[in-house]
C-alpha positions as CSV (number, residue, x, y, z in Angstrom):
1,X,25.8,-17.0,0.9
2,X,23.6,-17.4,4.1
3,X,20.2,-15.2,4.2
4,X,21.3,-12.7,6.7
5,X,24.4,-11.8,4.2
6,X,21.7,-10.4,2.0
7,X,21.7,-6.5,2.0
8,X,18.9,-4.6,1.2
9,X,19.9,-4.5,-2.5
10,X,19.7,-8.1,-3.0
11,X,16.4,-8.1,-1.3
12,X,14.9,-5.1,-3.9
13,X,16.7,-7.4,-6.4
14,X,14.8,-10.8,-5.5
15,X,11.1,-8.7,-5.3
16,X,11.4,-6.9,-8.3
17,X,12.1,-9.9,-10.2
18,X,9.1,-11.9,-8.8
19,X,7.0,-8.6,-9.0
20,X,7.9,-8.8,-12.8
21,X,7.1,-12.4,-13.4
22,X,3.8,-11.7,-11.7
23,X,3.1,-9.4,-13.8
24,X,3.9,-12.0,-17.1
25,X,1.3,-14.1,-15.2
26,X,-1.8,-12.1,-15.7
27,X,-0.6,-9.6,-18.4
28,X,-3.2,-11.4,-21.0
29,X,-6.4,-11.8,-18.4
30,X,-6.7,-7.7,-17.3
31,X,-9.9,-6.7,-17.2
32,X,-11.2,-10.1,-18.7
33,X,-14.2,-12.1,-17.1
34,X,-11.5,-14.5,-16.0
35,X,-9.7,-12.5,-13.7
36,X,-12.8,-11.5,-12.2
37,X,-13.5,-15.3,-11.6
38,X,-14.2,-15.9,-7.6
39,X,-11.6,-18.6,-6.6
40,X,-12.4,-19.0,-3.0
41,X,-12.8,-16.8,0.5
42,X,-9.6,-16.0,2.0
43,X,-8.5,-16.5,5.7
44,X,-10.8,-13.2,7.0
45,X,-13.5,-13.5,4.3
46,X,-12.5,-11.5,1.8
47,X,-13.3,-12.7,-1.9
48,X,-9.9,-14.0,-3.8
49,X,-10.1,-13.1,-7.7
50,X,-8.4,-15.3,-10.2
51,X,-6.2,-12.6,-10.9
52,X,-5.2,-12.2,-7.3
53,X,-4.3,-15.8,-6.8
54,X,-2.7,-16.2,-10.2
55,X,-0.2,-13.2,-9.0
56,X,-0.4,-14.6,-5.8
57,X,1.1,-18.6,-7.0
58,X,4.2,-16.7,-8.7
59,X,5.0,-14.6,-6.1
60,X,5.2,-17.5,-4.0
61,X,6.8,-19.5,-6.3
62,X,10.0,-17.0,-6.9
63,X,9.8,-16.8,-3.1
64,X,10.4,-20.5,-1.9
65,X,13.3,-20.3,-3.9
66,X,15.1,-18.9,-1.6
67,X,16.1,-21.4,1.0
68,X,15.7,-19.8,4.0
69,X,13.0,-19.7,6.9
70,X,10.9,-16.2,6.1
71,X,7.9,-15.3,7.5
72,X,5.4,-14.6,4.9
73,X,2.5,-12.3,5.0
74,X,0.5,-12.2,2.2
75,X,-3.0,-10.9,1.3
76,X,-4.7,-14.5,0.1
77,X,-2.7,-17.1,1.9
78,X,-2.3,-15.6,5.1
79,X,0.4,-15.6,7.4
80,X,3.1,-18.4,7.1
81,X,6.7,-19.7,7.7
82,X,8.3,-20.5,4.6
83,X,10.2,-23.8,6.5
84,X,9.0,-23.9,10.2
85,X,7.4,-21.6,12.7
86,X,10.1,-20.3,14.7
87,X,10.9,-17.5,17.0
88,X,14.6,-16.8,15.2
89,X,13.9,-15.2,12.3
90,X,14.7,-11.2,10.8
91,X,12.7,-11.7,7.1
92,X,10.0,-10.6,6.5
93,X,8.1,-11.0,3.1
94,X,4.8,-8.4,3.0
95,X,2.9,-9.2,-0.1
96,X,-0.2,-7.7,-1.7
97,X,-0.2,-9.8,-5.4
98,X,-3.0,-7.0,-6.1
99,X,-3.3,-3.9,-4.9
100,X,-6.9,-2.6,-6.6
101,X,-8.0,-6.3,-7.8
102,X,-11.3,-4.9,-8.4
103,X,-9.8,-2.7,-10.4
104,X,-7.8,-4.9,-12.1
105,X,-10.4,-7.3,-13.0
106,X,-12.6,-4.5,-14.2
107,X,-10.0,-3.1,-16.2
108,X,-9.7,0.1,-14.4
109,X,-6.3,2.1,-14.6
110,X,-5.2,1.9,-11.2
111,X,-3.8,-1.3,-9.6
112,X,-0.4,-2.4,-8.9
113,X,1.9,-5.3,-7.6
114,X,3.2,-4.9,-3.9
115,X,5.9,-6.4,-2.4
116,X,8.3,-5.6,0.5
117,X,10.7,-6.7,2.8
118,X,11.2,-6.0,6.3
119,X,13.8,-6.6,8.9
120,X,11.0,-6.8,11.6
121,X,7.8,-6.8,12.3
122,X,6.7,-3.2,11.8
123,X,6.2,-0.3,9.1
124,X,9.7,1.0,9.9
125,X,11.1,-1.6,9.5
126,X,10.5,-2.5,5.5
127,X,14.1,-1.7,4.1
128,X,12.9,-2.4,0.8
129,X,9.8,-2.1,-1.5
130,X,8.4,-2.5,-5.1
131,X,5.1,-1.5,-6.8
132,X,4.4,-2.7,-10.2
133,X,1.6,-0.2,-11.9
134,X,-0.1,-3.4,-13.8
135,X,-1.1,-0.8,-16.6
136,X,2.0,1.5,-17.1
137,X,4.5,-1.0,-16.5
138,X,6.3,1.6,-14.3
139,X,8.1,0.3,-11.6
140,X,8.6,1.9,-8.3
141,X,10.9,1.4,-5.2
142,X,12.5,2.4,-2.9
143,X,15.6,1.1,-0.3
144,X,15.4,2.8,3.1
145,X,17.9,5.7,3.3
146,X,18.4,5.6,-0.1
147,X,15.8,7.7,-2.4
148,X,12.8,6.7,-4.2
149,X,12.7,5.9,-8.2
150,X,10.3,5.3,-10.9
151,X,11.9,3.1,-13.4
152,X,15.4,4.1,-12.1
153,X,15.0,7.7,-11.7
154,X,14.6,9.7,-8.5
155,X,11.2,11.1,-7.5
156,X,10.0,13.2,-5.0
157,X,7.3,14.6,-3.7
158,X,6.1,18.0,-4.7
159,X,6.2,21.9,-2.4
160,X,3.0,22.8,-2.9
161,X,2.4,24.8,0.2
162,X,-1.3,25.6,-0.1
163,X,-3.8,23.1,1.1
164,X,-6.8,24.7,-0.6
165,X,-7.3,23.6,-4.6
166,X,-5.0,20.7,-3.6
167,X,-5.3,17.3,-5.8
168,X,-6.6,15.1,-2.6
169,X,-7.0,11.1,-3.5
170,X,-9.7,9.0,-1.6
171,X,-10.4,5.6,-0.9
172,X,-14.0,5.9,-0.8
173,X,-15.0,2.3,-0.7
174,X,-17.6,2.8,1.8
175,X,-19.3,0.2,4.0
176,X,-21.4,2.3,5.5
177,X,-24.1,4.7,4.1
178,X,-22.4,7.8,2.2
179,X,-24.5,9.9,4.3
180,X,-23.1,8.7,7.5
181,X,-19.5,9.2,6.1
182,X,-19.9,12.3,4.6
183,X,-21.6,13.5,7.9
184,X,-19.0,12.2,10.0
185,X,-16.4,14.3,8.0
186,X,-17.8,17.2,6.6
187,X,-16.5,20.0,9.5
188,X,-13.1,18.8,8.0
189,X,-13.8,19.2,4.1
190,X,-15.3,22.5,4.4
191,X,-11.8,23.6,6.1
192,X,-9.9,22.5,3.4
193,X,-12.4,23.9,0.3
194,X,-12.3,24.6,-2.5
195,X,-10.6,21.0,-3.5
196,X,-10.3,18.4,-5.8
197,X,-11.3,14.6,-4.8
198,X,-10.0,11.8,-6.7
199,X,-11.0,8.1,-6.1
200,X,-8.4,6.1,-6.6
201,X,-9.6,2.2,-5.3
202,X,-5.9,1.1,-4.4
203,X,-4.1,2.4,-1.4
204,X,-0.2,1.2,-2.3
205,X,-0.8,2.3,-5.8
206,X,-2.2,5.9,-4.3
207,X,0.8,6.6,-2.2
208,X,3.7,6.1,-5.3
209,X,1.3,9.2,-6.8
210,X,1.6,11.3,-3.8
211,X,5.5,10.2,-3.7
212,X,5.6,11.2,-7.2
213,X,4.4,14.7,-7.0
214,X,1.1,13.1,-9.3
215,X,-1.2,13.6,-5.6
216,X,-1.0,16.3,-3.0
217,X,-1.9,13.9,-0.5
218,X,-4.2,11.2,0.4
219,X,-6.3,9.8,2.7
220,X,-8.0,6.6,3.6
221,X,-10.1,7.3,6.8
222,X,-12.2,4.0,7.0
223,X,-10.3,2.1,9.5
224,X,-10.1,-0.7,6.8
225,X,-6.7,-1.0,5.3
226,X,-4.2,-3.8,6.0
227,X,-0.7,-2.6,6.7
228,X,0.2,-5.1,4.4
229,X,-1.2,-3.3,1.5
230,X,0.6,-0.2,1.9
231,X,4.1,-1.7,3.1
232,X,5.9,-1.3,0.1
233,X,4.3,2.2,-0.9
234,X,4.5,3.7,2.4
235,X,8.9,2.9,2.3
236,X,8.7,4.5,-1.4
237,X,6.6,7.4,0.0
238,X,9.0,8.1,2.8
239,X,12.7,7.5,0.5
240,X,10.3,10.2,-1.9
241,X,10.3,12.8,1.4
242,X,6.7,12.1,2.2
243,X,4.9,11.8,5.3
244,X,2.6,8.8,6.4
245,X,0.2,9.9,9.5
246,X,-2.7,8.8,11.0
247,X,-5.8,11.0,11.7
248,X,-4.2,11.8,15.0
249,X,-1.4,13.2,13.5
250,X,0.8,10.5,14.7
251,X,3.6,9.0,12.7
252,X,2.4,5.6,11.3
253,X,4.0,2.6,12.6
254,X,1.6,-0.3,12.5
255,X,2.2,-3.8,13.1
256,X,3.2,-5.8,9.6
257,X,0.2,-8.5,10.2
258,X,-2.9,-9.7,8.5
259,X,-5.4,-8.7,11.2
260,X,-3.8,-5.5,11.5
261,X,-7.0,-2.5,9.9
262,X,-5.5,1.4,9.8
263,X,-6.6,4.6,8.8
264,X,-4.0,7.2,7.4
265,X,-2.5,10.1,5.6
266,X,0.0,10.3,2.9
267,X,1.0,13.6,2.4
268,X,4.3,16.0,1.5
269,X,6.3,17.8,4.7
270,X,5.4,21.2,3.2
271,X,1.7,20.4,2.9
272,X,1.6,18.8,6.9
273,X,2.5,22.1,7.8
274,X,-0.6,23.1,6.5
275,X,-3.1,20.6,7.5
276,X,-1.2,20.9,11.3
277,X,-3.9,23.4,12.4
278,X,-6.8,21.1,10.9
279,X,-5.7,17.8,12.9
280,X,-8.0,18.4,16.1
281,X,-10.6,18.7,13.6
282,X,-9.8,15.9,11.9
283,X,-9.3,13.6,15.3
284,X,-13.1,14.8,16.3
285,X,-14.4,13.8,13.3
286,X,-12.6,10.5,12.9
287,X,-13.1,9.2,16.3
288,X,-16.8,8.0,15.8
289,X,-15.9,6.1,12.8
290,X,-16.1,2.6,12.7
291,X,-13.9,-0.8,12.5
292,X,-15.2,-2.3,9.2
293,X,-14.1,-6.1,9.3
């Protein structure tokens, strides 16, 4: 069977298997010294963790074999063909082996296994994703236009329809001072008070919570995450009958590619309606903020 015979099934098949022999790979170095060990800088300068690569080499590994030309866009390695660089191709592979490493390697609950595939070269275009929480074992995914699951059962986002008192998750690795952050947005906090902030430290991982009903929303306003890292999540979040935005309000479709930084919102269609009125606000407040690179 040639490569473009494969449905999306087969696809969700072929990831979740590698996400799960990833997972075999580092199971016993979690939170150990080791898999904080510093391998090497990656292509835009980013530290690569043990535990990163070591997820990373399996992935791979379950990847190449499949004998096919995919493109292949992964956090550590970069961007590559998987047999030559060619302009006739329709696979894409959109890995993160990591999603938290820091976490990971600290031993901090919250860090998963990303992988999707795409049919093209942007966010709409994934037809099939998997997350791999690295601590629960739960497994998440989704098939476009066919529902969200958690370990094989359906989940969706929840009604809440009051913003105020809402669970909100944060990314709020800051590279700037906190004052300068919390500055820049705090016309758009005092809107939505009282509220609950959670830091979560892993953007795919943080989106399966919000498609799970486990977040009200969340936001990562720092103009710092790779599509990559939410390409998986952001499908599951969708099949779950969430919403991704960016601080404009706009529906999120960013190019699938290393270089490519966003900021955005996960968040449930009964909850937009209520941060609508708030998204001028919002846009004010996020249009000073910086590219961190």
């Amino acid at each position: 069977m040639s490569l473009s015979d494969w449905d999306s099934q087969k696809w969700l098949n072929k990831i979740v298997h590698a996400a799960k022999k990833a997972y075999e790979s580092i199971e016993g170095i979690i939170g150990t010294p080791l898999a904080r060990q510093r391998i090497r800088k990656n292509q835009l300068g980013d530290t690569t963790l043990c535990i990163d690569k070591t997820a990373e080499d399996v992935i791979l590994r379950e990847m190449g074999k499949i004998n096919q030309n995919i493109k292949v866009i992964t956090e550590e390695t970069g961007e590559f063909f998987t047999q030559q660089e060619t302009e006739e191709f329709s696979d894409y592979l959109v890995i993160d082996p990591i999603d938290g490493s820091h976490n990971a390697s600290f031993g901090f609950p919250m860090a998963c296994i990303s992988i999707a595939h795409a049919k093209g070269p942007h966010l709409d275009d994934v037809d099939a994703g998997v997350i791999m929480n690295i601590f629960s074992k739960d497994i998440f995914t989704a098939i476009k236009g066919k529902g969200a699951f958690r370990n094989g059962f359906p989940i969706h986002v929840n009604t809440r329809k009051v913003l105020p008192k809402c669970l909100f998750g944060m990314n709020l690795s800051v590279d700037e001072t906190l004052a300068d952050f919390v500055n820049r947005y705090a016309k758009f906090f005092d809107k939505c008070k009282p509220m609950r902030i959670r830091g979560i430290g892993t953007d795919g991982f943080a989106l399966t919570l919000v498609g799970s009903g486990q977040l009200d929303l969340f936001l990562n306003l720092q103009n710092k995450t790779r599509t990559l890292d939410i390409a998986a999540a952001a499908l599951i979040l969708k099949e779950a009958g969430g919403i991704l935005i960016d601080p404009y309000g706009n529906v999120l479709n960013s190019l699938l590619a290393l270089t490519t930084r966003i900021s955005f919102i996960g968040i449930s269609p009964t909850l937009k309606k209520q941060l609508d009125p708030l998204i001028p606000i919002l846009a004010e407040c996020y249009k000073n903020q910086p590219s961190i690179l």
